[in-house]
NUFIMAR-888793 format. One record per residue: residue in three letters; x, y, z of N, C-alpha, C in turn. Coordinates in steps of 0.05 Angstrom, whole numbers, plus 5000, padded with zeros to 4 digits. Example, Ala and Ser with C-alpha at 12.3 -4.5 7.8 and 13.67 -1.06 7.14 Angstrom:
2
ALA526448865156524649105156526449345156 SER525749555142527349795143525850015157 
END
This chain:
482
UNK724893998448726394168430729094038423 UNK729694038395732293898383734294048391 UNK736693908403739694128401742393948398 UNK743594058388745893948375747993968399 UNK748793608403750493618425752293318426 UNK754293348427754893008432754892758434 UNK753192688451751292488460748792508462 UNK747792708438744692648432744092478419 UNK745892318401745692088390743391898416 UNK744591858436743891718461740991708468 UNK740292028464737492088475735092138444 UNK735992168418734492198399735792138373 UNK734091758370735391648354732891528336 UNK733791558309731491528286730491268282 UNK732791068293732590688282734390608300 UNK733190408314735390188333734589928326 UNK737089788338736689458336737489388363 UNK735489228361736388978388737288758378 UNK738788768391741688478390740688338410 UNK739688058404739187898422735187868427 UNK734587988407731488078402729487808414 UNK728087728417726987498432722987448438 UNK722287258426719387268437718987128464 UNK721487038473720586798499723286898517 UNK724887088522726287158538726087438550 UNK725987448576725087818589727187978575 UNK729387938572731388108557730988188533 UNK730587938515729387978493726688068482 UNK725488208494722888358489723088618506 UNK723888518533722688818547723689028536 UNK726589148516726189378504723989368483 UNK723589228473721589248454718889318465 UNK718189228480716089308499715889628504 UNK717989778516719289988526719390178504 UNK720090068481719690268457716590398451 UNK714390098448712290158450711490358461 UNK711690328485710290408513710590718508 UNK713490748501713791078491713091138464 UNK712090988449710791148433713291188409 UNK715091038402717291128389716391108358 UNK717091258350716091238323718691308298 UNK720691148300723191008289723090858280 UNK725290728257725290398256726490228279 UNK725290018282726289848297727189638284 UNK728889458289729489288276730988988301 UNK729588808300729788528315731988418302 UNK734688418323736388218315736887968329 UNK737087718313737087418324738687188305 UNK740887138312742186958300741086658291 UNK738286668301737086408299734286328285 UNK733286618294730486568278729986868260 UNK728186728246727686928218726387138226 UNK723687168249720987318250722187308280 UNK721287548291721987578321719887868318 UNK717587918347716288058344714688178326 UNK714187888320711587908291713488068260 UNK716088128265717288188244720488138231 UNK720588188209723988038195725488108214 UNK726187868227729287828241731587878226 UNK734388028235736487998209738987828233 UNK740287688219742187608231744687718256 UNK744987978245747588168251747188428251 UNK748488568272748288758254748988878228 UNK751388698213752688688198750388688167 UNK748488498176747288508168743788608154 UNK743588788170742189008181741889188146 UNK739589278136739189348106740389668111 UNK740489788141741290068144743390068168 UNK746090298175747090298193745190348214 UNK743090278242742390398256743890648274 UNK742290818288743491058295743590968337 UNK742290738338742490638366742690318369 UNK743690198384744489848373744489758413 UNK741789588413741889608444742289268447 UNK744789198463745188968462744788788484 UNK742688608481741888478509742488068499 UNK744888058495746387818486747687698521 UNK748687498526750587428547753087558543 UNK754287558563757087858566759187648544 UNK759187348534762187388523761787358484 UNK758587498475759387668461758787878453 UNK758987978481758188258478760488488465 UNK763488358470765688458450765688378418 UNK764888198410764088218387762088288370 UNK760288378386758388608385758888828371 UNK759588988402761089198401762589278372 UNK764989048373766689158354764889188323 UNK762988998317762188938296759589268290 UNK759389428310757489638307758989848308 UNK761889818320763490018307765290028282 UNK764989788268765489738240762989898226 UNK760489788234758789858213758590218219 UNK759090308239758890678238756290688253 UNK756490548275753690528297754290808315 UNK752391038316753091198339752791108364 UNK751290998372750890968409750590618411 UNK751290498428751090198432750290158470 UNK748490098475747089998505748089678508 UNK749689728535749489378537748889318569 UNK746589188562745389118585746288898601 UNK747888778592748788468612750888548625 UNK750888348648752488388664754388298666 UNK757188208688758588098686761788158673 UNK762288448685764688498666766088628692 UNK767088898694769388898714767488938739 UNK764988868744762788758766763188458781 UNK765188348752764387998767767887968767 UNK769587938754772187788754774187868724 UNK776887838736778687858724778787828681 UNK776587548671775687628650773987758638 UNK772187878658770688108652771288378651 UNK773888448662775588638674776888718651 UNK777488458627778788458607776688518583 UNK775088468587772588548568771788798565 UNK771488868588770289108594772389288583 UNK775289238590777089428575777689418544 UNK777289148532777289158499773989418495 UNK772689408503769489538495771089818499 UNK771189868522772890168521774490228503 UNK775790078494778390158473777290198447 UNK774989978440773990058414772690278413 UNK770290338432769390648435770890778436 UNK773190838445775891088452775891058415 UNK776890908400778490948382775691018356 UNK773590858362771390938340769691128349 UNK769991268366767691438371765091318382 UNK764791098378761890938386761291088413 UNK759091168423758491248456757090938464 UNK758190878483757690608494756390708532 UNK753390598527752790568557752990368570 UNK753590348598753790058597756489928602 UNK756989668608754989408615752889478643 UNK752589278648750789198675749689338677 UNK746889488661745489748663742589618660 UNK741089758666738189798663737489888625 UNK739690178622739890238596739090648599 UNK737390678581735890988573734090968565 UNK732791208571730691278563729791568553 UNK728691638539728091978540725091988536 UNK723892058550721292098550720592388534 UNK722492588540721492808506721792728485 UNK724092638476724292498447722892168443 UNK720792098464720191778461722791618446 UNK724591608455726391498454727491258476 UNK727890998477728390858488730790598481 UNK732590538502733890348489734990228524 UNK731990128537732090028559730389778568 UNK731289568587728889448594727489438621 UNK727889668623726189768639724289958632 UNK721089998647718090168642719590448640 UNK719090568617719090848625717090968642 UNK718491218643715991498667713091468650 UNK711291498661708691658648707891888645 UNK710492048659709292318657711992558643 UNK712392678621714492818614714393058623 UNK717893118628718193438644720393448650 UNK720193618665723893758673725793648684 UNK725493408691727393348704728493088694 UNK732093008692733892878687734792688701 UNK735192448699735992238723738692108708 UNK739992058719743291958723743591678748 UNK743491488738743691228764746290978759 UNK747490938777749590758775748590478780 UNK745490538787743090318796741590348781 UNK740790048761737890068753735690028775 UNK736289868790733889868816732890128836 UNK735090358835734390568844733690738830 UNK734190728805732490898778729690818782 UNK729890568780726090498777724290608795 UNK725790548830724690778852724291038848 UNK726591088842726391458839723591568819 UNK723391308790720891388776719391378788 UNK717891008800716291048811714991148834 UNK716491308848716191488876716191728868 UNK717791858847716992018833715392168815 UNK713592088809710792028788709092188806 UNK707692018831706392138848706192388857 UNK709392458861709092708872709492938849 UNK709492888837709093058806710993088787 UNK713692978796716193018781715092878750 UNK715893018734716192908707718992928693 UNK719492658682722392628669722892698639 UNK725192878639725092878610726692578595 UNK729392568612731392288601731892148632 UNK731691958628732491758650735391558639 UNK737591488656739391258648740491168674 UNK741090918657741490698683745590728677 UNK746990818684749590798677750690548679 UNK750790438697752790188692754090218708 UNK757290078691759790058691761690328684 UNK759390398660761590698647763590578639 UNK763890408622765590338597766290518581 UNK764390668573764490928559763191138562 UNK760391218569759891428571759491448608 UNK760091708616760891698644758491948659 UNK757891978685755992158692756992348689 UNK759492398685760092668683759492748654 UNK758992618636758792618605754992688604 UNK753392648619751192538615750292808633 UNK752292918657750493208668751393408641 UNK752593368635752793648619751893568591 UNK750993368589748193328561745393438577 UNK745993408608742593528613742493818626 UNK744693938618745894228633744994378594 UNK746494208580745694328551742594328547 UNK741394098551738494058538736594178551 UNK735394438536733794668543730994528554 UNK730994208546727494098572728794108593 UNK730594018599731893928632732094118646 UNK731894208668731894438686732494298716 UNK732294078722733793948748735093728746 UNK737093558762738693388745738793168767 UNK738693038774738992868796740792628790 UNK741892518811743692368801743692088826 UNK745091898826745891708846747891618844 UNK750191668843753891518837754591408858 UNK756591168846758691158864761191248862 UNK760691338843764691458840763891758812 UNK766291808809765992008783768191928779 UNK768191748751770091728741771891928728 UNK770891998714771492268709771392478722 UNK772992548747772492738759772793018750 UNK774793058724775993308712773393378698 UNK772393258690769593228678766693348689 UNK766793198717764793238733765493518747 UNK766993638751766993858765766694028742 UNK767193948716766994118691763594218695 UNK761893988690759593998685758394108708 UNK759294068728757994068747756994358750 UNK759594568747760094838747758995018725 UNK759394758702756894888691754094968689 UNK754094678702750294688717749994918726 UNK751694978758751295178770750295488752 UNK752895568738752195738722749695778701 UNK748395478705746595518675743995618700 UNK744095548725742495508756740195338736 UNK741795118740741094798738741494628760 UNK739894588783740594438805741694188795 UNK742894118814744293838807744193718846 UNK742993518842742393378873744693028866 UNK745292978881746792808884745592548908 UNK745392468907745592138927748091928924 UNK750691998937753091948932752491648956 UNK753391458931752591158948756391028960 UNK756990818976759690838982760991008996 UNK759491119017760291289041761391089057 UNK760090889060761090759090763390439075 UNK765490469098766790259082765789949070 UNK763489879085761789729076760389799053 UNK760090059042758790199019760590128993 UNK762690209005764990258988765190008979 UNK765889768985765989518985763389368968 UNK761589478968758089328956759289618930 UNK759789838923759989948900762089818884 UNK763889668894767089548884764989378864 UNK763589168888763088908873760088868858 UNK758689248852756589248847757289318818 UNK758889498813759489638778762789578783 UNK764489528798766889558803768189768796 UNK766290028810767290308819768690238845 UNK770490498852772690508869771090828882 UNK768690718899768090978906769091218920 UNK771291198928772591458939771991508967 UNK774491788977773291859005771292019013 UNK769391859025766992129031768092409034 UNK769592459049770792749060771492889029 UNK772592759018773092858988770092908972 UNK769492758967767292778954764792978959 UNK764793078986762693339003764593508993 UNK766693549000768893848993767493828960 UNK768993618938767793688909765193748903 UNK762693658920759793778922759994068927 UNK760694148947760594338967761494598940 UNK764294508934765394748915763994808888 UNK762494618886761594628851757894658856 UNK757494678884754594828882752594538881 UNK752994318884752394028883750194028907 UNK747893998907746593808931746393608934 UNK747793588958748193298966746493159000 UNK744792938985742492878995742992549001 UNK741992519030743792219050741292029038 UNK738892009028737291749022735891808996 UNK734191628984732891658952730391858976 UNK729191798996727592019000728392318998 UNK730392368998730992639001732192668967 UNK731792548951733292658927730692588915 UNK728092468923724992498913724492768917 UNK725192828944723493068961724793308943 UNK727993308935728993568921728493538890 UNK727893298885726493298846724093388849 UNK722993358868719793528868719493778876 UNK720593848894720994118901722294358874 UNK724794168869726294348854724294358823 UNK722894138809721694198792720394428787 UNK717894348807716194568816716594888821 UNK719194978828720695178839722595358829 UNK723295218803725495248790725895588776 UNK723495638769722695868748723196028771 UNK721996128794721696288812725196238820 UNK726096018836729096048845730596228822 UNK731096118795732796328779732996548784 UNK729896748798730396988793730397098824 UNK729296948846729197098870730796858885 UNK731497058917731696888933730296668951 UNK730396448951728496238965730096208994 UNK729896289017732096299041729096279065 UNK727296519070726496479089723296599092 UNK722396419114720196349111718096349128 UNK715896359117713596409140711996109130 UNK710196049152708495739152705295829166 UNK704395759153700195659168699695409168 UNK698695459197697995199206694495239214 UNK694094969222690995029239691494929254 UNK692894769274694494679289695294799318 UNK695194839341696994899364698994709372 UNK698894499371701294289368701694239350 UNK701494299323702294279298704894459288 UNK704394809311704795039314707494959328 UNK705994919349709894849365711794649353 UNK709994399334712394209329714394299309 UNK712494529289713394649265716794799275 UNK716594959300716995069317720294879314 UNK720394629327722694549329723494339310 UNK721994249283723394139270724794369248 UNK723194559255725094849231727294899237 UNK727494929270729794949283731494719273 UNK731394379276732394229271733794239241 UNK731594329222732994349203734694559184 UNK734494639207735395019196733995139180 UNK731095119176728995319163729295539178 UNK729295829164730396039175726896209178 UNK725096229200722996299204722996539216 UNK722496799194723397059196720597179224 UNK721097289234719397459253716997609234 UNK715197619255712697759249712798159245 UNK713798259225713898559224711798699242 UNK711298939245710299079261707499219237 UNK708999139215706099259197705398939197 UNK705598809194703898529189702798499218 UNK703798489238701798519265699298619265 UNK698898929249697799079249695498989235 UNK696498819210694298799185692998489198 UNK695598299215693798049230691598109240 UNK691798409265689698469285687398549269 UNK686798689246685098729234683398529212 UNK685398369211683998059190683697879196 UNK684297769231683897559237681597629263 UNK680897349272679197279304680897409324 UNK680697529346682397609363683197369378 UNK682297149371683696949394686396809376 UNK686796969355689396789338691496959343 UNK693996839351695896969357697397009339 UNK697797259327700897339297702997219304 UNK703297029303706696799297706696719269 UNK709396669276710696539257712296299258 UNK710895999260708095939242705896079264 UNK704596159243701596119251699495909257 UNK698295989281696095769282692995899276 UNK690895759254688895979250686795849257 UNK687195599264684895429281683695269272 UNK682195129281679494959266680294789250 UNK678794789226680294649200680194809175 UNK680594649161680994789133677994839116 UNK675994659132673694699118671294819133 UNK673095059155671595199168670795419148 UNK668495539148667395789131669196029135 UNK670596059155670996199164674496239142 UNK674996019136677896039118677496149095 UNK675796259092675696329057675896569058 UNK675796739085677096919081680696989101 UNK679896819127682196799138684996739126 UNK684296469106687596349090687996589083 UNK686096669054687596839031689197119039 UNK687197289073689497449088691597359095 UNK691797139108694996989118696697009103 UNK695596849070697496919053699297179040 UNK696797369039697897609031699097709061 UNK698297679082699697849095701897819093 UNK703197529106706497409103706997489080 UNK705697409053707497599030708397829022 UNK706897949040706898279030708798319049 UNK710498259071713198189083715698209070 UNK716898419072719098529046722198229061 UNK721598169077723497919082722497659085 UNK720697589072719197309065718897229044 UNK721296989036721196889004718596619005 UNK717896519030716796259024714896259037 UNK712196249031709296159047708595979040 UNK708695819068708395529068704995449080 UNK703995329065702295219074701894899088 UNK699794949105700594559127697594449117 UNK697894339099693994219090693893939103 UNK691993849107690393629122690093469107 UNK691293309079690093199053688792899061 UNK687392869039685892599040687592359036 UNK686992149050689791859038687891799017 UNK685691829011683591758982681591848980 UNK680291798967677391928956677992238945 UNK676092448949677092698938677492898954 UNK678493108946679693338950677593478971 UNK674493568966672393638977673393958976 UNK673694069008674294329016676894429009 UNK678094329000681694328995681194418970 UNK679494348953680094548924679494788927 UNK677794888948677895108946679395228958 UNK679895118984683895258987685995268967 UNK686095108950688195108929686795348893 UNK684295408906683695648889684795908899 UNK684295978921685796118937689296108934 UNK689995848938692595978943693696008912 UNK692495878890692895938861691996298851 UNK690196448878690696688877692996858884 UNK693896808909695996818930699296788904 UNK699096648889701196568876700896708844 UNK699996798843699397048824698897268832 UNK699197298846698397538859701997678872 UNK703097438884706697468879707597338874 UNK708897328849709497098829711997058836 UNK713697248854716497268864716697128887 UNK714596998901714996798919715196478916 UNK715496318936714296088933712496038954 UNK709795828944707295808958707295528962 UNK709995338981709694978981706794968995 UNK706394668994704394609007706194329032 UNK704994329056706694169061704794009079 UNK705193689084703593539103705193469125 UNK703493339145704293259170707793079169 UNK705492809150707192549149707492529119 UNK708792279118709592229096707592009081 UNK705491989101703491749089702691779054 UNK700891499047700391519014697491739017 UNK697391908994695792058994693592018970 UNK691692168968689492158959689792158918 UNK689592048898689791968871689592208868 UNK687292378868686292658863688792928877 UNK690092848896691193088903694193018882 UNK694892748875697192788856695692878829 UNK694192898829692993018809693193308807 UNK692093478824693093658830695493788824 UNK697093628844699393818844701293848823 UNK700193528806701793538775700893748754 UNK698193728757696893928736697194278745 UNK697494278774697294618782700194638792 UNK701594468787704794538795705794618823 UNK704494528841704894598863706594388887 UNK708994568889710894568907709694328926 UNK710793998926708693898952710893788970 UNK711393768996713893739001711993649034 UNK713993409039711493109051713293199084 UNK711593139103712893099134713993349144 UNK712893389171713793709184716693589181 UNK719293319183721893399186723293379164 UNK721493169148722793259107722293409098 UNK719993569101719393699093720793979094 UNK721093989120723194319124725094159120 UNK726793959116729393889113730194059084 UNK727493929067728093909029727894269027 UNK727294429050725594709043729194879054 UNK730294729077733294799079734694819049 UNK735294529037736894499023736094648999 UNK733294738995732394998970733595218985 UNK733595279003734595639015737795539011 UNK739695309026742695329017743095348988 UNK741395198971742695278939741495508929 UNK739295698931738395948937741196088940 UNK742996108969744696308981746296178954 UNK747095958944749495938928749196108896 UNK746796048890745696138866746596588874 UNK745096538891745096948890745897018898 UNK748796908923750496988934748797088961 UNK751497148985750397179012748297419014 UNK747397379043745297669040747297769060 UNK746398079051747998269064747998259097 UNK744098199110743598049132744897849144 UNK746197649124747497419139750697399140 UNK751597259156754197189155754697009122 UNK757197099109757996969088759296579102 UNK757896479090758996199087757796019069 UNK758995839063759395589042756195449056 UNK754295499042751195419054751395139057 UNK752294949033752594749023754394529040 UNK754394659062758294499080755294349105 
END
């Protein structure tokens, strides 16, 4: 959906040029490649100071020379002229300019000086400049690209923000699998000009985005970032964070990585903490909250996600559940006295009503097709149980077999209370079966990996839960997020 905003120039642009266009250099093609791949259906236009025909089509010299102003100008030239670039696309009335090379206040004192002429001309012409040292953008709703790096394969709700192109590419490709779909991806840079704090609140505005993830080392704009940030909150737009430059050795590899000045950790949790921010210690745990939170999102707006009941088949599956919930502060509500009642009458008498449950056997006992779908309704029909968690056995390959028909079931279970959530959760974190990411992309289902990530990522949904709807009258009031 189109909306009128700032820096949509950035994410939906009609005609770009590449500066520095190329049939025999990775720079010089892979956006071109990347445009393909999404499907863009713009002008493109190959710029090359040297040759006529570049990608089977008219090369123009300049952009100066260019038959139309382009509306995106992605520059993959060496950094010393990437200022004469610049200036020459804010003469011609270029909205957005990408510069992919590196070497500016990343490497030394004349890049330091570079990097501040590029700022100055953006400040004074309006140009939005991403960039230097970036990977670049992408938007997979608007097939829009001005990166050289693969876009996602799969489009959807969720927004990525990286001060790393190498941790963008992870987050896609680890992301894919487990069902997350991207609507815009960018590799920030340096932030010469456009800054993350500029870039959450283009994905707090844009009605595809609904989770926002991010990886910084600094916020430059902090007046900014707490702006947006607060707005997220209010729009209940998660915003997950992976704040890199914690450790003074961190701090030091962010100096001489973008030559950000990453700040004090202690500062930086207080500015999370106040503005409703999740803040998540590895790229596994900001996979685990892009997948969760995608999946989740519709239901969080309107109910509370805090606490929770689990099925297992398991007796040591039962007890481990037992103490990594504890470990992670998953809040595992007690068994009511009417759900006792309706266990004794729907289950084997040798299963004991806990919470987790253990219901025995496996999943492709005959006997589950009617045991799951009670489990589920019983725990749901639990006037203090926002989350029924399921523990499935999945395949590392081949197919699904007995599991689809558990997942017909619990696709009853989840219509049946649409005011809950129904995760599915596994042991480990191992690679799983082609068919079950299949699944969970196409039936949207909550998949959230390892009895201790798993309740870790199911915590940090119940803390931004209490922040979103405020304390329960049940609990002590505090800052969930601390």
């Amino acid at each position: 959906m189109a909306f009128s905003h700032r820096f949509s120039p950035l994410f939906d642009f009609a005609s770009v040029a590449l500066v520095g266009a190329s049939d025999n250099s990775g720079m010089g093609v892979r956006p071109y490649r990347a445009l393909q791949s999404l499907g863009y259906k713009g002008t493109y236009y190959p710029v090359n100071a040297r040759n006529d025909t570049v990608h089977g089509m008219q090369a123009y010299r300049s952009v100066t020379a260019l038959p139309e102003t382009p509306d995106m100008v992605i520059v993959a030239v060496p950094r010393e002229a990437v200022p004469g670039v610049i200036d020459e696309c804010a003469a011609r009335g270029v909205k957005a300019a990408t510069i992919l090379a590196a070497g500016f206040a990343d490497l030394d004192d004349h890049g330091r000086e570079m990097q501040a002429h590029i700022t100055e001309t953006a400040r004074k012409s309006g140009l939005l400049v991403v960039g230097p040292n970036c990977l670049g953008l992408m938007s997979v709703a608007n097939k829009c690209s001005a990166c050289s790096a693969s876009p996602p394969s799969i489009a959807g709700n969720v927004a990525l923000v990286s001060h790393s192109g190498g941790l963008m590419n992870e987050v896609i490709s680890c992301g894919t699998p487990r069902g997350i779909g991207f609507s815009h991806v960018i590799s920030a840079g340096n932030e010469a000009g456009v800054t993350s704090a500029d870039l959450i609140d283009y994905f707090v505005e844009d009605p595809g985005t609904d989770v926002i993830l991010g990886i910084i080392e600094t916020a430059r704009d902090q007046e900014g970032f707490v702006k947006a940030t607060k707005k997220a909150l209010a729009a209940r737009k998660p915003v997950v964070i992976l704040k890199m430059g914690r450790s003074p050795r961190g701090a030091l590899s962010a100096f001489t990585h973008t030559g950000a000045i990453a700040g004090d950790d202690d500062v930086y949790s207080a500015l999370f903490r106040e503005n409703g921010v999740i803040q998540v210690d590895d790229i596994d745990e900001l996979v685990d909250m892009g997948a969760l939170l995608s999946m989740s999102i519709d239901t969080l707006r309107k109910h509370r996600l805090e606490r929770a009941a689990i099925i297992e088949i398991s007796g040591g599956g039962k007890e481990l559940l037992c103490d990594t919930a504890a470990a992670a502060g998953v809040e595992l509500v007690d068994v009511s006295e009417a759900s006792l009642a309706k266990f004794k009458d729907a289950l084997p008498s040798d299963t004991f009503p806990t919470n987790p449950i253990d219901t025995g056997g496996s999943w492709g006992d005959l006997d589950k097709a009617e045991v799951y779908p009670a489990t589920m309704d019983i725990f749901a029909s639990q006037p203090d149980v926002d989350i029924v968690v399921s523990r499935y056995t999945i395949p590392r390959s081949g197919e699904l077999g007995v599991l689809n028909q558990r997942l017909a079931e619990l696709d009853v279970a989840r219509k049946a209370h649409p005011d809950l959530l129904f995760p599915v959760l596994s042991r480990t974190c191992d690679q799983f079966a082609e068919e079950w990411e299949t699944a969970i992309r196409e039936q949207k289902i909550p998949f959230v990996r390892g009895y201790g990530r798993g309740l870790r990522s199911l915590r940090l949904l119940s803390d931004y839960s209490r922040v979103v709807h405020g304390p329960r009258t049940d609990a002590p009031a505090a800052n969930p997020l601390g």
